[in-house]
VOVEX-216933 format. One record per residue (C-alpha): x, y, z; residue in three letters; chain. Coordinates in Angstrom, 3 decimals, padded with zeros to 6 digits. Each point is the difference from the previous one (the first is absolute). Layout:
N
ATOM, X, Y, Z, ALA, A
...
This chain:
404
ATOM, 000.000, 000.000, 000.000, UNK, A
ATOM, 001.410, 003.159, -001.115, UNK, A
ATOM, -000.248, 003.481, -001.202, UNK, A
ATOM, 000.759, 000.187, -003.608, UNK, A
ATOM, -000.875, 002.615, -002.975, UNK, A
ATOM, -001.463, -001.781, -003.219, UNK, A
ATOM, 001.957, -000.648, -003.186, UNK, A
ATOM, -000.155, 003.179, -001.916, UNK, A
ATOM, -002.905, 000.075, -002.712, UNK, A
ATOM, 001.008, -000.463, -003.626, UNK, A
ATOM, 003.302, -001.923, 001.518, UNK, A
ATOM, 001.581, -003.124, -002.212, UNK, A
ATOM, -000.791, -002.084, 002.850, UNK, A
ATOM, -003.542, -000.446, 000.350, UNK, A
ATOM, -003.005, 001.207, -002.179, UNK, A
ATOM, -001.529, 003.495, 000.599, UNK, A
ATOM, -001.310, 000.163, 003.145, UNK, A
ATOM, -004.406, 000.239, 000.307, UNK, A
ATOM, -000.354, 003.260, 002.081, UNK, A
ATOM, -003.806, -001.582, -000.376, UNK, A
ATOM, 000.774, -002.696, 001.878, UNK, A
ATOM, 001.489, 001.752, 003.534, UNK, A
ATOM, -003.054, 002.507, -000.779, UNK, A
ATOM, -002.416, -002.806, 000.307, UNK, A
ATOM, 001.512, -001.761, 002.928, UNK, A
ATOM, 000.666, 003.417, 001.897, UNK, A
ATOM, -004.200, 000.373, -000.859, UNK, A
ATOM, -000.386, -003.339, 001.509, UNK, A
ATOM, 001.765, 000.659, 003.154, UNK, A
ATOM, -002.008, 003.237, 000.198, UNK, A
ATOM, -003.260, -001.413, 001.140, UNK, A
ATOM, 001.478, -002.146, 002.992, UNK, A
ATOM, 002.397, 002.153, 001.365, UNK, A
ATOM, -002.291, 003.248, -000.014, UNK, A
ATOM, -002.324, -000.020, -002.866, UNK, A
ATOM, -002.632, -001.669, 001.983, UNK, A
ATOM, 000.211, 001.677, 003.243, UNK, A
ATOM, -000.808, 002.913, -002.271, UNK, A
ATOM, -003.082, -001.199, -001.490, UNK, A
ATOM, -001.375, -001.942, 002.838, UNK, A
ATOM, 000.258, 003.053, 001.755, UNK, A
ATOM, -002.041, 001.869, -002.220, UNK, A
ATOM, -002.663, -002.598, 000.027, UNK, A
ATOM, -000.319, -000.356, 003.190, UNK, A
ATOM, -000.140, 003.782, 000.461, UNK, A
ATOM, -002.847, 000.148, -003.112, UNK, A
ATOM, -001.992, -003.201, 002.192, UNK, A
ATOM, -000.130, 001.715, 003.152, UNK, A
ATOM, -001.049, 003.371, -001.841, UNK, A
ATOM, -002.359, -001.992, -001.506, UNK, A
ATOM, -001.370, -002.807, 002.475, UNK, A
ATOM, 001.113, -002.782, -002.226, UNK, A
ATOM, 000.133, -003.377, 000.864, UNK, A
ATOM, 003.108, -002.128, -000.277, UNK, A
ATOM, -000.485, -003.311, -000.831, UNK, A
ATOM, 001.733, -002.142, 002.397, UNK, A
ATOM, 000.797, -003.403, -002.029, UNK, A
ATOM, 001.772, 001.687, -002.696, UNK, A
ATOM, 000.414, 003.619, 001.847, UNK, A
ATOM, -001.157, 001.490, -003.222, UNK, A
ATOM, -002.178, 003.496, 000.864, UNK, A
ATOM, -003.461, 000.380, -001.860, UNK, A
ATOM, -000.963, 002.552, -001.601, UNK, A
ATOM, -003.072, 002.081, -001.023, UNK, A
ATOM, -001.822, 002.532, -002.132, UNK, A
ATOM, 001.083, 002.679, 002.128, UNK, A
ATOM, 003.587, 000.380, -000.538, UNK, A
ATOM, 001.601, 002.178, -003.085, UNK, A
ATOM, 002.291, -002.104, -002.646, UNK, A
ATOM, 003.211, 000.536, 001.590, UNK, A
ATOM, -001.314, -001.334, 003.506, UNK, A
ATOM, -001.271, -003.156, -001.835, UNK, A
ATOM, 003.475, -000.101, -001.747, UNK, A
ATOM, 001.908, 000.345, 003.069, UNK, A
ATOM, -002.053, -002.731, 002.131, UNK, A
ATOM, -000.008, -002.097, -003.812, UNK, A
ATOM, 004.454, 000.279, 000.331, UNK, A
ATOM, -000.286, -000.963, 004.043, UNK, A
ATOM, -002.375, -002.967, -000.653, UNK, A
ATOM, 002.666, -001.192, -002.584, UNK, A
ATOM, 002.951, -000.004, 002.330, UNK, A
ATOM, -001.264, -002.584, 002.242, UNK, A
ATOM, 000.986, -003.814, -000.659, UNK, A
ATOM, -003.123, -002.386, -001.116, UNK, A
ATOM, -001.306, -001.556, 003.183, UNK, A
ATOM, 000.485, -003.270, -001.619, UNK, A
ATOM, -000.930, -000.664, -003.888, UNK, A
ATOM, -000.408, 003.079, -002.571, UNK, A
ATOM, 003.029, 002.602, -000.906, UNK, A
ATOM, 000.778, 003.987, 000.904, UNK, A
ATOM, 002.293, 002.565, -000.627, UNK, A
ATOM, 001.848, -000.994, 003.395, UNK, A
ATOM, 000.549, -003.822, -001.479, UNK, A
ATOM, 001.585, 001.023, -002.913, UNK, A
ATOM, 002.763, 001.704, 001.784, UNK, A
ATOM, 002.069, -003.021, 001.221, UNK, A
ATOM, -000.433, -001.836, -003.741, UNK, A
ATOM, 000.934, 002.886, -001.379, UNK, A
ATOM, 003.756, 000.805, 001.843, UNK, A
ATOM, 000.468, -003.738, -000.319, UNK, A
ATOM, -000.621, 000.498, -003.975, UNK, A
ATOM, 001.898, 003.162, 000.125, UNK, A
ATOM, 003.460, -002.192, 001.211, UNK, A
ATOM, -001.327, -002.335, -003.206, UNK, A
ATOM, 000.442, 002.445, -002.297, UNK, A
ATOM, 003.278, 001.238, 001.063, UNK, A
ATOM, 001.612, -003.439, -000.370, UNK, A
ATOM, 001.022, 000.113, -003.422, UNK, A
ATOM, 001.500, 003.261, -000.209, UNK, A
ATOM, 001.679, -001.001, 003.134, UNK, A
ATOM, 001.236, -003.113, -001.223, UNK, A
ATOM, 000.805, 001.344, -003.140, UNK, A
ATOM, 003.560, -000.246, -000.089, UNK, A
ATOM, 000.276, -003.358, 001.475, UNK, A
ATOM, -002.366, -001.189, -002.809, UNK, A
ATOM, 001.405, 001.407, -002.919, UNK, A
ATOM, 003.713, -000.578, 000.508, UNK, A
ATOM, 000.026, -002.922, 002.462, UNK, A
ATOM, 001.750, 000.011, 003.287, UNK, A
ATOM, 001.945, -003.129, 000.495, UNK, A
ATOM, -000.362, 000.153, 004.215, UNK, A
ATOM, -003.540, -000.721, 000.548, UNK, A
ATOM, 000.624, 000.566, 003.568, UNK, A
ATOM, 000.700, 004.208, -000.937, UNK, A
ATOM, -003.609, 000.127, -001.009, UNK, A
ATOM, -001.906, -002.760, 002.689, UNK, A
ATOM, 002.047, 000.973, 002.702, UNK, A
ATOM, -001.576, 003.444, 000.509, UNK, A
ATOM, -003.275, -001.149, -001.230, UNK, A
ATOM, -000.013, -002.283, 003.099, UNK, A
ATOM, 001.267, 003.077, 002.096, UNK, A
ATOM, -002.308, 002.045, -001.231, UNK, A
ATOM, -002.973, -002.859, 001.519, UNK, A
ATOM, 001.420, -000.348, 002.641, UNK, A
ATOM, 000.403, 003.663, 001.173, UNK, A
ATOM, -003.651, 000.095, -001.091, UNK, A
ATOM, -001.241, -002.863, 002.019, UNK, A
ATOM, 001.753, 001.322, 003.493, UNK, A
ATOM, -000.800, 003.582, -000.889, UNK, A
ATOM, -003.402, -001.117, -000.265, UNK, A
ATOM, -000.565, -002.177, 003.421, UNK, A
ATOM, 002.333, 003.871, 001.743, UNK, A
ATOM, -003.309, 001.548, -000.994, UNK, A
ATOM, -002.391, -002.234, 001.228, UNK, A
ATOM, 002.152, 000.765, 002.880, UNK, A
ATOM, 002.363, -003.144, 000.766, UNK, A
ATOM, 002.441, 002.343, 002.082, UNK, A
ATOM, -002.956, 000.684, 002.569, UNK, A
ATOM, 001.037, -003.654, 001.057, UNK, A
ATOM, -003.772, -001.263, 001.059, UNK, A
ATOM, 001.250, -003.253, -000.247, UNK, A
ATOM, -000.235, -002.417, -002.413, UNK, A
ATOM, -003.223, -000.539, -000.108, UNK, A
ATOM, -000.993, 003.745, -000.614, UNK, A
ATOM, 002.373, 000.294, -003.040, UNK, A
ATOM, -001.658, 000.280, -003.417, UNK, A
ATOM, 002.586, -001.318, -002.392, UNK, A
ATOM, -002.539, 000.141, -003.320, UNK, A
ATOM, 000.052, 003.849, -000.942, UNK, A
ATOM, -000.297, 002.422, -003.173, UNK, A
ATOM, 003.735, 000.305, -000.647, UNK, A
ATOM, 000.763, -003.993, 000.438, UNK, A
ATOM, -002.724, -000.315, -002.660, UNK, A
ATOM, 001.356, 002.475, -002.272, UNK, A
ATOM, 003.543, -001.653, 000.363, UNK, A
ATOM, -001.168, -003.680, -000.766, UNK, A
ATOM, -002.033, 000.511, -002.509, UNK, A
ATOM, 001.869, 002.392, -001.945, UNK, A
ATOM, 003.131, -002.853, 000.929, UNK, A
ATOM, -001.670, -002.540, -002.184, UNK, A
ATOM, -001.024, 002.278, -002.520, UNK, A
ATOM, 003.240, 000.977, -000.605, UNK, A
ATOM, 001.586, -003.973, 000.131, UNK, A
ATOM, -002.787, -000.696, -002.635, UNK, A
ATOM, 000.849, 003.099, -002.304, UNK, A
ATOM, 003.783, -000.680, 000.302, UNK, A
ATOM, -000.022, -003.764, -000.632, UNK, A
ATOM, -002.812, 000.167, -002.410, UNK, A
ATOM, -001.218, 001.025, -003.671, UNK, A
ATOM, -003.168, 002.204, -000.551, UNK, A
ATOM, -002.363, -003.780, -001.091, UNK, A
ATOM, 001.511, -001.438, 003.165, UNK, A
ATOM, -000.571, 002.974, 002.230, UNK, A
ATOM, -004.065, 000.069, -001.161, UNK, A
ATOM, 000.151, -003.845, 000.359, UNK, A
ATOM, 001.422, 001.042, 004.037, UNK, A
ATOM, -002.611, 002.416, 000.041, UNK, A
ATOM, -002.971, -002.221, -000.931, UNK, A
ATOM, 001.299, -003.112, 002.245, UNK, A
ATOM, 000.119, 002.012, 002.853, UNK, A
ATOM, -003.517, 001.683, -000.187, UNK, A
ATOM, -001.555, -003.232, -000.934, UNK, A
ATOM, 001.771, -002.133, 002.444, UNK, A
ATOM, -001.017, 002.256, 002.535, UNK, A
ATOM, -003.486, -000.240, -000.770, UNK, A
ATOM, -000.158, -003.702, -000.387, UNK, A
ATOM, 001.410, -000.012, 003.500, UNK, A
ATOM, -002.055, 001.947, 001.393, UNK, A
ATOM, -003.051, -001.024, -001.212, UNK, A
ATOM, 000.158, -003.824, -000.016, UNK, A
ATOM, 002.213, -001.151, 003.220, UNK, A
ATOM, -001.653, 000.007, 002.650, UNK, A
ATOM, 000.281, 002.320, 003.413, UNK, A
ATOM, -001.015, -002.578, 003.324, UNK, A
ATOM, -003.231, 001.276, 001.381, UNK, A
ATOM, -000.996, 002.187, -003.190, UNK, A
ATOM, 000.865, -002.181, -002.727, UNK, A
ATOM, 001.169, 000.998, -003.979, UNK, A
ATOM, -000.888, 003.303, -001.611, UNK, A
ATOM, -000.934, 002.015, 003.008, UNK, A
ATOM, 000.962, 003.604, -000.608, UNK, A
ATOM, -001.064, 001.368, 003.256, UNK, A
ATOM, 002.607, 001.615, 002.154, UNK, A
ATOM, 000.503, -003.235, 002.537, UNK, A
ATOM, -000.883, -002.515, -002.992, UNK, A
ATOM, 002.511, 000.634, -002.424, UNK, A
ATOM, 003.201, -002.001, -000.505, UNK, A
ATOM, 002.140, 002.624, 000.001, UNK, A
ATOM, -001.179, 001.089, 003.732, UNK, A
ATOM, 000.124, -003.355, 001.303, UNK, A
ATOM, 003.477, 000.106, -001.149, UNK, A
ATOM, 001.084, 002.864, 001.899, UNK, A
ATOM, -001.338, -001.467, 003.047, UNK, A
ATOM, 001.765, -003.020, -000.704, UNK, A
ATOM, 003.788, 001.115, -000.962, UNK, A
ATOM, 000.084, 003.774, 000.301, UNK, A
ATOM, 001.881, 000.388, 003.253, UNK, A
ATOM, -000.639, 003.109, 002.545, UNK, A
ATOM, -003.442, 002.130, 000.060, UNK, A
ATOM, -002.287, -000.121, -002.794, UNK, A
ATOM, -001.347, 003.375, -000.898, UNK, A
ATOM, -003.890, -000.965, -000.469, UNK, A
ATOM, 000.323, -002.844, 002.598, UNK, A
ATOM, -001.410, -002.285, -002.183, UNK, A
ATOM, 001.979, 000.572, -002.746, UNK, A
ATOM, 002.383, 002.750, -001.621, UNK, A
ATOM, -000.326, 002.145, -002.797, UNK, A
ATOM, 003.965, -000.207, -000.542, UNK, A
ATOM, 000.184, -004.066, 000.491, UNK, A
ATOM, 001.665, -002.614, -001.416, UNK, A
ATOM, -002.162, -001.485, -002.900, UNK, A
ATOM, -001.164, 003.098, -001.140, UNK, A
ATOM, 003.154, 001.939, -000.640, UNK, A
ATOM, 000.900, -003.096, -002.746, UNK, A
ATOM, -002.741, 002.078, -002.427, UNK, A
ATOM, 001.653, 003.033, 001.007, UNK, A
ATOM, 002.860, -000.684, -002.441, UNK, A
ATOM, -002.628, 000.026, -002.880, UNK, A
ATOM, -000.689, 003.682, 000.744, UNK, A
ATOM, 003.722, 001.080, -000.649, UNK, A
ATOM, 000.288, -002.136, -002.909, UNK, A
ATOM, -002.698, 001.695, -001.335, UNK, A
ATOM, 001.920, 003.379, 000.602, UNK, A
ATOM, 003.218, -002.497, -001.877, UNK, A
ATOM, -002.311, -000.705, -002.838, UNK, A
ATOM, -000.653, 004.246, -000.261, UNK, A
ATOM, 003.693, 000.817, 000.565, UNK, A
ATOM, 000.755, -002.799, -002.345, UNK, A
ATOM, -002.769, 001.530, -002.797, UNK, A
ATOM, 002.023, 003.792, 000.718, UNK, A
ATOM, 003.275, -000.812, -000.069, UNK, A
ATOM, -000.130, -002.287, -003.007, UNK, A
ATOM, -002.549, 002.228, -001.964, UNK, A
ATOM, 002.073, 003.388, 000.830, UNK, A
ATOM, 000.845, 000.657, -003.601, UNK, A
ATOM, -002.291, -002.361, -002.394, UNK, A
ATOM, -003.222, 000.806, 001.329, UNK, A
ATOM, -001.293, 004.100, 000.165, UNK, A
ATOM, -000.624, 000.918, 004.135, UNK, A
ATOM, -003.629, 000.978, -001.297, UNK, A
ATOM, -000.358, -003.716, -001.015, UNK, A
ATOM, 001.612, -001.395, 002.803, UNK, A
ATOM, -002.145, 002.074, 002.637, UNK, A
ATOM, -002.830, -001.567, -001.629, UNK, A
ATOM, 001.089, -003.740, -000.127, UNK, A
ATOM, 000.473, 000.660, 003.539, UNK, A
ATOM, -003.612, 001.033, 000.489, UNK, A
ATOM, -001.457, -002.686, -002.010, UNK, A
ATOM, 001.982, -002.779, 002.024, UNK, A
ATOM, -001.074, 001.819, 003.323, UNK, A
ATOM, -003.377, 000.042, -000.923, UNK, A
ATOM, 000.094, -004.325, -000.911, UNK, A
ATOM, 001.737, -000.627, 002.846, UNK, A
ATOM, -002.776, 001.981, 002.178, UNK, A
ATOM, -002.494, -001.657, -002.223, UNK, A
ATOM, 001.718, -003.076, 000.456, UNK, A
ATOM, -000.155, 000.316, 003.913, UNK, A
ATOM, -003.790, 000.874, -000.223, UNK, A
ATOM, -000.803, -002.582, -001.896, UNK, A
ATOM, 001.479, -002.791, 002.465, UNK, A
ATOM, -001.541, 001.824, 002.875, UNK, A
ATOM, -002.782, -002.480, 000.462, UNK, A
ATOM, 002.307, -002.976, -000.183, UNK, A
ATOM, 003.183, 001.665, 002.222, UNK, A
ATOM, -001.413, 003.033, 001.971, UNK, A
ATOM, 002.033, 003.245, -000.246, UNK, A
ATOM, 001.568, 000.341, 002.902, UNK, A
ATOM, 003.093, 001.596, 001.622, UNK, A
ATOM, 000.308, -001.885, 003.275, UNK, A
ATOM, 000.167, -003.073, -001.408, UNK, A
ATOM, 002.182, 001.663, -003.403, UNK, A
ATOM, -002.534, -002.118, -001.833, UNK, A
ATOM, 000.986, -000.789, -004.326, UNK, A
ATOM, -002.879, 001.707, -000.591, UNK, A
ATOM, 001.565, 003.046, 001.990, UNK, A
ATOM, 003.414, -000.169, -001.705, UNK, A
ATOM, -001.847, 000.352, -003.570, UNK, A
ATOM, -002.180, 002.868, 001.283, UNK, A
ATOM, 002.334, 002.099, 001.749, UNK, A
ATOM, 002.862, -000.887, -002.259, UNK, A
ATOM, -002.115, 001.815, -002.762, UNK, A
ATOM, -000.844, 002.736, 001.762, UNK, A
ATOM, 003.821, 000.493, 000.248, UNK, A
ATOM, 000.338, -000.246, -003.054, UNK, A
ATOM, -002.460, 002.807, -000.812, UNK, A
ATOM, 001.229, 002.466, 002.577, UNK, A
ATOM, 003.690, -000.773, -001.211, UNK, A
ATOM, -001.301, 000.866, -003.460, UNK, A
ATOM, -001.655, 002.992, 000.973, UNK, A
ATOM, 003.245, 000.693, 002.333, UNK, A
ATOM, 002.701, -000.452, -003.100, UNK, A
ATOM, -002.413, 001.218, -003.143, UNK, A
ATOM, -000.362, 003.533, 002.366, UNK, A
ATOM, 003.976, 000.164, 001.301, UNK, A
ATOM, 001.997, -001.706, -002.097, UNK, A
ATOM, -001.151, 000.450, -003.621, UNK, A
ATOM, -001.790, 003.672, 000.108, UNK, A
ATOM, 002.322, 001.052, 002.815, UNK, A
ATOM, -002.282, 001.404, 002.028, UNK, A
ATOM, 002.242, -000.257, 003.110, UNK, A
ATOM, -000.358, 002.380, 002.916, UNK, A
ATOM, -003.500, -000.786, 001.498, UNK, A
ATOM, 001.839, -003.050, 000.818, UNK, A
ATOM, 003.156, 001.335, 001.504, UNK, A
ATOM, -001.497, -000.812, 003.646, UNK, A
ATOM, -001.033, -003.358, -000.414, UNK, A
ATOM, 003.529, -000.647, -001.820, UNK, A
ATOM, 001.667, 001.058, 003.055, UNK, A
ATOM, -001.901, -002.540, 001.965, UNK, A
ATOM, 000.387, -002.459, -002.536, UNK, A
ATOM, 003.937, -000.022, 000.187, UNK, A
ATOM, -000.087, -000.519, 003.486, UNK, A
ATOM, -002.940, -002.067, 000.069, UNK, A
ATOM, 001.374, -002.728, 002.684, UNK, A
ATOM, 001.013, 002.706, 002.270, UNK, A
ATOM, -003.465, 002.264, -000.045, UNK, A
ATOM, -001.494, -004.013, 000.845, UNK, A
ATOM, 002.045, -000.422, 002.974, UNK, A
ATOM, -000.224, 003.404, 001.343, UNK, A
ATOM, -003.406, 000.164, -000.238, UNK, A
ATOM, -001.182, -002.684, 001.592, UNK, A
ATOM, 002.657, 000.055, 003.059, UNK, A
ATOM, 003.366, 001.222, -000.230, UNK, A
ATOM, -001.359, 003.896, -000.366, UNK, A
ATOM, -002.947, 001.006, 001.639, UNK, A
ATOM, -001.067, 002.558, -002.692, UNK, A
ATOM, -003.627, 000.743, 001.689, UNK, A
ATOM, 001.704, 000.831, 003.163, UNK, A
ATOM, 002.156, 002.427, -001.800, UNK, A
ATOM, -002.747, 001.892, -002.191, UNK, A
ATOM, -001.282, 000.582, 003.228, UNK, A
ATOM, 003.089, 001.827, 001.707, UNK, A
ATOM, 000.368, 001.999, -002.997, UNK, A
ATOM, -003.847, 000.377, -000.945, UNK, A
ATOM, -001.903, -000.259, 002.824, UNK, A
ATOM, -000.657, 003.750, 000.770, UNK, A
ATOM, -001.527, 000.153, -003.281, UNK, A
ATOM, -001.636, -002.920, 000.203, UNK, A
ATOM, -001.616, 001.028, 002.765, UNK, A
ATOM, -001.645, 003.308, -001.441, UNK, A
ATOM, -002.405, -002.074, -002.657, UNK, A
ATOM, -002.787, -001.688, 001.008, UNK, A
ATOM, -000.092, -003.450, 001.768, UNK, A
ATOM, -000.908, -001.813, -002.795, UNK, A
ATOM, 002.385, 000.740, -002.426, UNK, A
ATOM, 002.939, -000.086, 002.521, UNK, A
ATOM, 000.989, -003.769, -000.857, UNK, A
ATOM, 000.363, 000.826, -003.397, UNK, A
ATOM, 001.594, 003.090, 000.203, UNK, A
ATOM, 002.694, -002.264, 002.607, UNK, A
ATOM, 000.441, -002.745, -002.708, UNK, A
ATOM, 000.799, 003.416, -002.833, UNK, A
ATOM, 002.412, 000.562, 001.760, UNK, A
ATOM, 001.835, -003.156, 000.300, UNK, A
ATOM, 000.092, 000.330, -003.553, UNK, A
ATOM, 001.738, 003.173, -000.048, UNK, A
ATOM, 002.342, -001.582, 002.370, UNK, A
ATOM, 000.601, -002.862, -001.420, UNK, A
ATOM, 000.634, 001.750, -003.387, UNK, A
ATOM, 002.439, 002.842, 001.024, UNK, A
ATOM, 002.020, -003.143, 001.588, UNK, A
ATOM, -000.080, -002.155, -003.280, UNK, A
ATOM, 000.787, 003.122, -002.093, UNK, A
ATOM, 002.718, 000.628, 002.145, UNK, A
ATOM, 001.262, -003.576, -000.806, UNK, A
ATOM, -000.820, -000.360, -003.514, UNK, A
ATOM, 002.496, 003.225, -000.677, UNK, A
ATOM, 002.491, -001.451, 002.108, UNK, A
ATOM, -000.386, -003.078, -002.150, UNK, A
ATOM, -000.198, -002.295, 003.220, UNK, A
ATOM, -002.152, -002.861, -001.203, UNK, A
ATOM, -000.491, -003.390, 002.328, UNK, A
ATOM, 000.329, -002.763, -002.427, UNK, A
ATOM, -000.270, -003.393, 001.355, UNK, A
């Protein structure tokens, strides 16, 4: 783990570097580091202006005739940054997918150089690939807080970052070892195997094809082998089975870095940005389709999932890359691509090493206080972001970047 500046753009080294691609995951690291504090904290100011109801099973706030088209926008964006109770698909589920997609792409520029003129020690390239999942993995149970020392018993060892490690681990194996008709042939093995699993062998006390939360296979396999705390008690939503479809969503984002970096000069960026619709949209239909067979659904990182939200990654990427990278439309994004760089570091600060909220309120808090009740939550959370993007700024001209 160190700080490092990346390779200079236009360099012999590597291919040009996709300023749409540290846009997109700085945007994705928005909404969980600040972006929803933000927005939940208008809702919840518009609902108690209001009298709305919040609907406890899936905390989503109703809404009525009463409120102007921004209000109903506002409580629309809050509903959406919620996870599905259970089955179904939001805004908020997309966001994992989507980073782990995001490390997809990047693999073939990364790997660029290793690919094209060979590098006769393997170990140079696996060695800090297996670093790299390592750092991940531990970094990930330090958040979930395995320095408290609770004992072992209170550890949760499953977490976001160990995910994000393995499954982007395998991905990579699969893309280094493997040509493009082997890598779809990976790609389809692994989403149907896990199906077949987990619809036909049975679970003791629920039997085969139960998709409920304690019924599923992949929950009575955390119960079984995943050691320490789960995080739902009956099962966790960063367990064992279900992080082996996980490395279907980043060779998704392969397949799209594959489709860029090959294309760059034979196909027009017009035509590519539309390919890249067209295959989000079949892989969302795709997803939608399969629904009633293989529910959509996060927890358990159902097939069905990977084929939804992989194609809604797809889309947004298109979106991301047509707007930055091909008509250069560049500094609305400068925030998010300061996030982006340092997207491991934002992640880890936010959700224990810095207490940001804390902070917005020793600098913020006088003014805070002068607005009305209601609105002070989100008024707190706008001011992490401020906080959290002078500091990023700050590091981004430096050129300190984490990379793991």
């Amino acid at each position: 783990m160190n700080f490092k500046q990346p390779a200079k753009v236009g360099s012999d080294e590597k291919p040009r570097r996709l300023v749409s691609l540290d846009a997109l995951r700085g945007f994705d690291m928005f909404w969980i580091v600040s972006g929803e504090g933000i927005f939940h904290g208008i809702a919840n100011g518009i609902k108690e202006q209001h009298r709305l109801v919040r609907n406890p099973l899936d905390w989503t706030i109703a809404t009525n005739d009463n409120l102007s088209f921004f209000e109903r926008l506002f409580i629309g964006l809050s509903n959406q940054l919620h996870h599905s109770p259970w089955n179904g698909f939001t805004f908020y589920d997309l966001i994992f997918p989507l980073f782990i997609f995001i490390s997809g792409v990047s693999m073939p520029f990364s790997y660029h150089k290793y690919l094209s003129n060979g590098v006769k020690n393997k170990m140079s390239v696996y060695l800090p690939l297996i670093k790299r999942t390592l750092v991940l993995i531990v970094l990930g149970m330090i958040v979930n807080g395995l320095l408290q020392w609770n004992g072992y018993e209170n550890i949760r060892f499953a977490s976001v970052l160990g995910r994000i490690g393995l499954a982007t681990f395998f991905a990579a194996v699969i893309y280094l070892n493997c040509k493009l008709p082997k890598q779809v042939l990976w790609f389809v093995l692994i989403l149907a195997g896990y199906y077949l699993l987990m619809a036909f062998v049975p679970v003791p006390g629920f039997g085969k094809g139960v998709f409920t939360a304690e019924g599923n296979l992949s929950a009575y396999v955390d119960r079984l082998f995943l050691p320490g705390k789960l995080h739902r008690l009956v099962y966790d939503p960063e367990g064992l089975l279900s992080t082996v479809p996980a490395i279907c969503s980043a060779m998704i984002g392969v397949f799209t870095g594959t489709f860029i970096k090959t294309e760059m000069q034979r196909i027009s960026s017009l035509k590519k940005t539309g390919i890249m619709l067209l295959a989000g949209l079949l892989f969302i239909l795709a997803g939608w389709v399969l629904n009633p067979v293989f529910p959509i659904n996060k927890t358990m990182w159902s097939s069905t999932f990977v084929l939804y939200a992989g194609g809604w990654s797809i889309v947004l990427f298109a979106v991301f890359y047509f707007i930055i990278d091909v008509q250069f439309w560049q500094k609305w994004s400068i925030p998010f691509i300061w996030m982006g760089t340092n997207s491991i570091l934002i992640y880890v600060c936010a959700h224990g090493f810095f207490n940001f909220e804390s902070s917005s309120a020793f600098l913020f808090g006088g003014l805070v206080k002068m607005i009305p009740s209601i609105w002070q939550s989100a008024a707190l959370w706008a001011g992490v972001l401020v906080i959290q993007l002078l500091l990023f700024k700050f590091l981004y001209d430096k050129k300190w970047f984490l990379k793991i």
